[in-house]
C-alpha atoms as one frame of an Amber mdcrd trajectory, in Angstrom:
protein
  75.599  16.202 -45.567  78.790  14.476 -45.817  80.569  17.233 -44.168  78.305
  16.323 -40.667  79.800  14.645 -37.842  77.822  11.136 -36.871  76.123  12.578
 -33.841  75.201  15.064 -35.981  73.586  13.268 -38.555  71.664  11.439 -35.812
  70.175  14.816 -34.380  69.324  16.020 -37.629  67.066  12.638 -38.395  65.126
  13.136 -34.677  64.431  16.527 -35.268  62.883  15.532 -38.704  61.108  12.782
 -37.035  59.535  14.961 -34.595  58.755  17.718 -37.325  56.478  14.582 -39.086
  55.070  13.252 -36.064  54.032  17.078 -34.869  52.161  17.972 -38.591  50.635
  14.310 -38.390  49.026  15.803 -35.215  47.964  18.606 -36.219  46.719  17.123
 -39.217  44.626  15.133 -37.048  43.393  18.270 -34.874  42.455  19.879 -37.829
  40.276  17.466 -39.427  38.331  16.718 -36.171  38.107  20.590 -35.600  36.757
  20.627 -39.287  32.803  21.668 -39.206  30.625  18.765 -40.593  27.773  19.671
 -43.390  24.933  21.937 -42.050  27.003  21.952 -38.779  27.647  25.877 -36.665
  30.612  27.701 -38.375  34.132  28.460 -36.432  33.769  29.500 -32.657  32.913
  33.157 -31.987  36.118  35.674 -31.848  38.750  32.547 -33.167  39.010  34.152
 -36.789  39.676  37.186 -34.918  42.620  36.077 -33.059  41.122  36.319 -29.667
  39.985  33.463 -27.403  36.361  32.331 -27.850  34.290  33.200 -24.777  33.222
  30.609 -22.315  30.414  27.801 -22.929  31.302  28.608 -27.212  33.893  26.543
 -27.833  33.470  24.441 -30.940  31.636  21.014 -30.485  34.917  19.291 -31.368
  36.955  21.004 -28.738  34.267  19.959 -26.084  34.365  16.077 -27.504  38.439
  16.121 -27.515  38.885  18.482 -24.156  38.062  16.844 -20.909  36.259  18.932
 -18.388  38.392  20.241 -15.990  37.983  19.062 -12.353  36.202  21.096 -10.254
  38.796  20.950  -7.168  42.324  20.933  -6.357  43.462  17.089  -6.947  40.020
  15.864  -8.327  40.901  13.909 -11.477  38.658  15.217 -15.211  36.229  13.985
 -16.166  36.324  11.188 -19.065  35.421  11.813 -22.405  32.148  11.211 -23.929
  31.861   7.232 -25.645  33.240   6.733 -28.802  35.519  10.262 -28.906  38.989
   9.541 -28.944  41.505  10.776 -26.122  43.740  13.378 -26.908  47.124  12.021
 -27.939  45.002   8.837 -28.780  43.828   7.050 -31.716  41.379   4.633 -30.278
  38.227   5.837 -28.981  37.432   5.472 -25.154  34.920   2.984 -24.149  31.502
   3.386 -23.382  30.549   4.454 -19.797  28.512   2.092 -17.953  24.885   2.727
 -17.051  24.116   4.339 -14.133  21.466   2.900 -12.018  18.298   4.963 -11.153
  15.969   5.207  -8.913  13.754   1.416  -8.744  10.811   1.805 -10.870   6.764
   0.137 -10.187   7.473  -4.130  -9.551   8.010  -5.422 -12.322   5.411  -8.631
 -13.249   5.856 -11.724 -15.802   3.446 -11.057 -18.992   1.121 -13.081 -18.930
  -1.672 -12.944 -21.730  -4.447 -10.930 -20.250  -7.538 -13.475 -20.216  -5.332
 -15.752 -18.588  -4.756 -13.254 -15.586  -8.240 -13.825 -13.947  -8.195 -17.271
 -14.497  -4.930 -16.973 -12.618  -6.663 -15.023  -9.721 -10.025 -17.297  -9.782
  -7.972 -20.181  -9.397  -5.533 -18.630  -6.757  -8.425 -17.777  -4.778  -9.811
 -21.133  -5.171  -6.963 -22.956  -3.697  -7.092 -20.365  -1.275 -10.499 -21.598
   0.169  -9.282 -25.319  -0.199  -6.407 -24.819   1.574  -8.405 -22.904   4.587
 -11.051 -25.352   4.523  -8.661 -28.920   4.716  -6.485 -26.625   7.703  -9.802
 -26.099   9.493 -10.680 -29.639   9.030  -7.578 -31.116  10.027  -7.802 -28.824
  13.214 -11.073 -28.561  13.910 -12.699 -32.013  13.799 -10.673 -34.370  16.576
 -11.986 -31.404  18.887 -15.299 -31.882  17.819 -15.091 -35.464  18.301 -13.721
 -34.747  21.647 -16.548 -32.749  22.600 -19.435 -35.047  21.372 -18.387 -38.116
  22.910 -17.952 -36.129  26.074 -20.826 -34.864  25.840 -22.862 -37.637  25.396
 -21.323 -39.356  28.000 -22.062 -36.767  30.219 -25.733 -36.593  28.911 -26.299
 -40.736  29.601 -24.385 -40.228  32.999 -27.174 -37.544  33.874 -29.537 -39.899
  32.799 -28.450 -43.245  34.453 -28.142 -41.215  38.201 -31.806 -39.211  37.809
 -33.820 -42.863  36.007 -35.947 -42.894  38.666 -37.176 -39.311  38.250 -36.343
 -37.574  35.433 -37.346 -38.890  31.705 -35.336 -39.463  28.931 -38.459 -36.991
  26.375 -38.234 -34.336  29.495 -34.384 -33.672  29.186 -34.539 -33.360  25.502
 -37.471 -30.800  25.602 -35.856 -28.901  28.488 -32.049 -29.114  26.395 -33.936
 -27.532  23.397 -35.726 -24.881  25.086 -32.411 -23.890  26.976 -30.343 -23.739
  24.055 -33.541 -21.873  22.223 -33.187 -18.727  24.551 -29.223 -18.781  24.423
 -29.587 -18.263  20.561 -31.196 -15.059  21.790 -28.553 -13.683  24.145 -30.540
 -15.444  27.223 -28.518 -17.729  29.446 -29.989 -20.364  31.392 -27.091 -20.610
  33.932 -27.442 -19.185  37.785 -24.666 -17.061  37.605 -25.377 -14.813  34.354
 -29.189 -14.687  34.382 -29.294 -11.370  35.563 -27.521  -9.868  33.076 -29.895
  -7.986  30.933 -29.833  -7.277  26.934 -31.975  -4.737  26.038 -30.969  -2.003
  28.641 -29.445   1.176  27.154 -25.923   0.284  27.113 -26.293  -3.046  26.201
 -29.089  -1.197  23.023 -25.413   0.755  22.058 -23.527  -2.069  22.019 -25.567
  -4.452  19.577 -26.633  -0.360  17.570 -22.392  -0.191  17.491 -22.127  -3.932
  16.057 -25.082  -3.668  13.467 -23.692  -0.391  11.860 -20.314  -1.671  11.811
 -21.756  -4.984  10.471 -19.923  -7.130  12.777 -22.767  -8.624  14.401 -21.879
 -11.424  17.120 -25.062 -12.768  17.217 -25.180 -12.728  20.737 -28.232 -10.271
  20.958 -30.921 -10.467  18.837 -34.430  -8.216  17.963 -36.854 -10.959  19.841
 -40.435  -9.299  18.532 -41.436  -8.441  14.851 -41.599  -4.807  15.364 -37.816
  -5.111  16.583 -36.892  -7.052  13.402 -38.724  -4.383  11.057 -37.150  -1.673
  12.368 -33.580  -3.379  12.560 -33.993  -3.659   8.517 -34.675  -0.133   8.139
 -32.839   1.309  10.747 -29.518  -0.484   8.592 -30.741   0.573   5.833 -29.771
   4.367   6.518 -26.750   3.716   8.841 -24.542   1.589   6.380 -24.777   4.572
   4.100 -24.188   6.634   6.781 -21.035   5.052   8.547 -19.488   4.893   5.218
 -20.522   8.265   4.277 -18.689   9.173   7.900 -15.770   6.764   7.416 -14.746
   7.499   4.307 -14.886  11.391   5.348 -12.736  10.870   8.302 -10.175   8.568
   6.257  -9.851  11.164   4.008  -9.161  13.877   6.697  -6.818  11.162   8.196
  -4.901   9.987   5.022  -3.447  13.514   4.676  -2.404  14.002   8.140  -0.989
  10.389   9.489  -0.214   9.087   5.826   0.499  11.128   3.229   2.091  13.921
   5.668   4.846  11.923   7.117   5.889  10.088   3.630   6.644  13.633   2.315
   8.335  14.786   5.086  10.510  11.541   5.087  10.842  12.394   1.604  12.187
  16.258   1.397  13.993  15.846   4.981  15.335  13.162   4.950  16.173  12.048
   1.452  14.572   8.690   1.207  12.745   7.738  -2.086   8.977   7.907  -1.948
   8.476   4.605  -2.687  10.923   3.638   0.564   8.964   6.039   2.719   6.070
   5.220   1.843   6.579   0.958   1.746   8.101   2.194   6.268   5.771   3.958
   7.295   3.221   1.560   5.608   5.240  -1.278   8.340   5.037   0.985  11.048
   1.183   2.113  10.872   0.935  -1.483  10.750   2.555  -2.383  13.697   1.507
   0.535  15.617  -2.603  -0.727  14.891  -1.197  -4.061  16.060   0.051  -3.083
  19.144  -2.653  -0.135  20.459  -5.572  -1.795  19.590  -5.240  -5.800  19.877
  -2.325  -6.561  22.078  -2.875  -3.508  24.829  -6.655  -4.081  24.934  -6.385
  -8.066  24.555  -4.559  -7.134  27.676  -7.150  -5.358  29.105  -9.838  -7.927
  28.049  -7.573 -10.671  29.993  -7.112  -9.111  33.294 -11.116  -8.123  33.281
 -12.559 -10.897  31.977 -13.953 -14.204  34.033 -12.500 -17.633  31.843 -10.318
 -15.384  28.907  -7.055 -16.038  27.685  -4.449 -13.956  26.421  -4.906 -16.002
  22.812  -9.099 -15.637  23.170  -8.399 -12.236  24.009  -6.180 -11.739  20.965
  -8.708 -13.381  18.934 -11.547 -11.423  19.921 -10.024  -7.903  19.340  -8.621
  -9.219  15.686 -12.433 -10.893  15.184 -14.117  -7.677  16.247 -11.945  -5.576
  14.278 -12.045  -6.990  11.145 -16.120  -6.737  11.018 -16.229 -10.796  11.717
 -17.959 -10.693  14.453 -18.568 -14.762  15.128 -19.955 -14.007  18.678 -18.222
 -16.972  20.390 -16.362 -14.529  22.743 -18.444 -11.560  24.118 -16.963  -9.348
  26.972 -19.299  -7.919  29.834 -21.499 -11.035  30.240 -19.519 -11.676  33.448
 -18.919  -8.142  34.472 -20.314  -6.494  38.106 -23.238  -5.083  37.948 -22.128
  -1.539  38.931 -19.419  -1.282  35.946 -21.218  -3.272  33.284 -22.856   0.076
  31.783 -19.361   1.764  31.416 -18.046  -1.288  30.506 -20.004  -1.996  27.615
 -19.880   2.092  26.397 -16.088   1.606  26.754 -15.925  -1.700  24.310 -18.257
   0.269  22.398 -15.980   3.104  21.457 -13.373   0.775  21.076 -15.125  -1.504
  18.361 -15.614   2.275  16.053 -11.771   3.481  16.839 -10.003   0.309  16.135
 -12.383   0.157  13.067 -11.235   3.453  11.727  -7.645   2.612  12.250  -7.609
  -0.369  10.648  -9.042   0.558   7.663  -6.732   3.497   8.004  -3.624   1.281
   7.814  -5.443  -0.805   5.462  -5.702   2.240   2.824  -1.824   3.129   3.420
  -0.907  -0.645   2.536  -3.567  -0.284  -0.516  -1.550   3.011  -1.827   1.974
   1.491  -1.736   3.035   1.309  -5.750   3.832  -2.624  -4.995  -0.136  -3.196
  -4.700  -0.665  -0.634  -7.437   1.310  -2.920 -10.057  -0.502  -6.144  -8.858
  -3.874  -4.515  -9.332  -2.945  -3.289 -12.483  -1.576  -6.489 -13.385  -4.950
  -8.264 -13.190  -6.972  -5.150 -14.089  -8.770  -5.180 -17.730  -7.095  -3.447
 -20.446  -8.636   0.761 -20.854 -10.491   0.999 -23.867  -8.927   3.440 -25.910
 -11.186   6.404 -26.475 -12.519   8.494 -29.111 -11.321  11.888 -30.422 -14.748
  13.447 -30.004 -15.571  11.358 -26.477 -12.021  12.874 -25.169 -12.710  15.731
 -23.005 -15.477  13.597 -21.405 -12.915  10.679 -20.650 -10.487  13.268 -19.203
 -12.881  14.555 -16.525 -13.524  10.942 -15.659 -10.619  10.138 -15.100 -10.127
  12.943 -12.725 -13.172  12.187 -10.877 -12.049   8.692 -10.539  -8.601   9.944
  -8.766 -10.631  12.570  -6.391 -13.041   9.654  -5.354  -9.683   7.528  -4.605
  -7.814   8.796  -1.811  -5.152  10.160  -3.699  -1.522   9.398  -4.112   1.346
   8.675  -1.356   2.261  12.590  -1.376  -0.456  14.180  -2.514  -3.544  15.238
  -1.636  -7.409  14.776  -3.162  -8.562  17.375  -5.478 -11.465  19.385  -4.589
 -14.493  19.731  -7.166 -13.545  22.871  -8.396  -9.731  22.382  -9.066 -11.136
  18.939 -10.734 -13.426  21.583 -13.086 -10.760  23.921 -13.440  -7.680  21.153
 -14.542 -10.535  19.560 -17.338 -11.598  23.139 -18.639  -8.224  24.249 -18.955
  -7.098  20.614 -20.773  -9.607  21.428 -23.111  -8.753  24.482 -23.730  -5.201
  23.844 -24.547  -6.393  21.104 -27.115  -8.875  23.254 -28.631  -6.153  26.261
 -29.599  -4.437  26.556 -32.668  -1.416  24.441 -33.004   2.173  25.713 -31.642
């Protein structure tokens, strides 16, 4: 050593401190690449001297060797969180979450007999509000229309003293509004307009069954009245019996149909389809069946405006019915029977699509959390009682009208699914 030059001596020390640091490394590969207790022994073919085949490295050797990038200039992929880099002492940090896909709405917990006090007084406020809007409205225009009426009724009175009593007018007033209570106007101009003839017979058949009922046309004899009971008594059945059948047929081809497609062509998340095309049946019902025939219902009848019109279709189609606005009183006598078959198949098309958009809006999984949210606890059930509860439940989802993207199961699939859940809890445990 004391024969070495300086620069010498110098070399000598780096080349010993690179011999240290390179064993301190491999020290360091070694004891990660050491198996752990109860752990898979040394890769396949490495005692061997020959490569191990692909997808057998060691676990280590994944942990400490990024994946390579799967195209020219791509950069690897990181390691796992918590394995250090190679090269590296300190581990790499943990990767943050990625965000899935949005889940049901999420609700604040509230205890669960507090829920339908919740609703009960929700709805409550509900009616109060309606009822101090209506009031606030409603009553200078009722004022209005007393005071002019009375005024008009003492004006009558003071011009006619000399030959028309005071007694007279009132028993005349009550027997004219008496037979306009029964669809029978007392006025020149509409008291040929008849209420019983066959289209007119649809018409008030149409609003009974539908149970909008305008009031405007009512059974006048006893017999009428008897058979009106009965006669509702089979068609409400009936119509729902029909509606629900036709819902069901519809559901699957203007609903559920177009949700998946948006779904598998398109890309968009079920619950995004769904919540569109949810808007759009809505807005499509809105526009073909109360602004075009409000339309309609403007241009052809007498006295209507384009906001009575409006009213009347929304009234009518909702099943309200309050029988202030009636078309084809006013109507020509040549096109009232046409007219009145016309609003009658109107009335039972705009009633099946609304309560078809109705049941898309009910199916979205936003009004699926909020019923569940106010929906009583299940009752867990019993071990021997669970076959029974299974096949309930199934019956309960074919009665519903099935998911967004699927369709209702028939009897026999819903006999099939419980036998064969049985049977797979009945056999021997795997």
């Amino acid at each position: 050593m004391g024969c070495l030059s300086r620069g010498s001596r110098r070399s000598l020390r780096t080349a010993e401190g690179v011999d240290s640091t390179a064993g301190s490394i491999l020290r360091s590969f070694a004891e990660a690449s050491r198996p752990a207790p109860g752990a898979a022994g040394p890769d396949p073919g490495r005692a061997a001297g020959r490569p191990a085949p692909e997808g057998l490295t060691s676990p280590a050797r994944q942990q400490q060797e990024p994946a390579a990038p799967a195209w020219p200039g791509a950069q690897p992929a990181p390691p796992a969180a918590g394995v250090a880099r190679p090269g590296s002492s300190s581990p790499a940090p943990a990767a943050a979450p990625v965000p899935g896909p949005a889940g049901p709405m999420e609700l604040p917990a509230v205890p669960q007999p507090w829920r339908y006090w919740l609703l009960l007084g929700a709805y409550g406020l509900f009616l109060l509000l309606g009822a101090a809007v209506f009031v606030g409205v409603e009553a200078p225009q009722e004022a209005g229309l007393r005071e002019a009426l009375r005024g008009a009724r003492a004006g009558f009175v003071r011009q006619h003293r000399g030959c028309l009593s005071e007694p007279g007018l009132e028993r005349l007033l009550e027997r004219v509004l008496d037979a306009d209570s029964y669809g029978v106007s007392a006025l020149g101009n509409v008291s040929d307009d008849e209420n019983w003839d066959f289209s007119s017979a649809l018409f008030f058949a149409a609003s009974v069954l539908t149970t909008t009922g305008y009031g405007h046309t009512v059974p006048l004899s006893d017999g009428g009245k008897v058979f009106c009971i009965f006669y509702t008594l089979l068609g409400l059945p009936a119509t729902l019996l029909l509606a629900t059948c036709l819902l069901q047929r519809l559901m699957g081809l203007l609903s559920r149909r177009p949700v998946q497609y948006l779904h598998t062509r398109w890309g968009i998340s079920p619950g995004h389809a769904a919540l569109g095309h949810a808007a759009t049946m809505g807005l499509s019902v809105l526009g073909l069946f109360i602004l075009l025939p409000a339309l309609c219902f403007w241009a052809l009848e007498n006295g209507w405006t384009f906001m009575e019109s409006v009213y009347f279709c929304f009234i009518s189609l909702s099943t309200i019915g309050l029988g202030d606005y009636v078309p084809g009183r006013g109507s020509p006598s040549s096109l009232r029977h046409f007219y009145k078959i016309s609003i009658t198949c109107y009335l039972l098309l705009g009633l099946l699509a609304m309560l078809l958009a109705l049941e898309t809006i009910y199916e979205l999984r936003e009004v699926h959390s909020l019923v569940r949210f106010f929906a009583p606890p299940r009752v867990p059930a019993s071990p021997s009682n669970e076959d029974d509860d299974r096949l309930e439940i199934l019956s309960r989802d074919q009665l519903g009208l099935a998911t967004v993207c699927g369709a209702p199961l028939s009897g026999s699939q819903v006999d099939n699914e419980a036998d064969g859940r049985a049977a797979s809890s009945d056999g021997p445990p795997g």
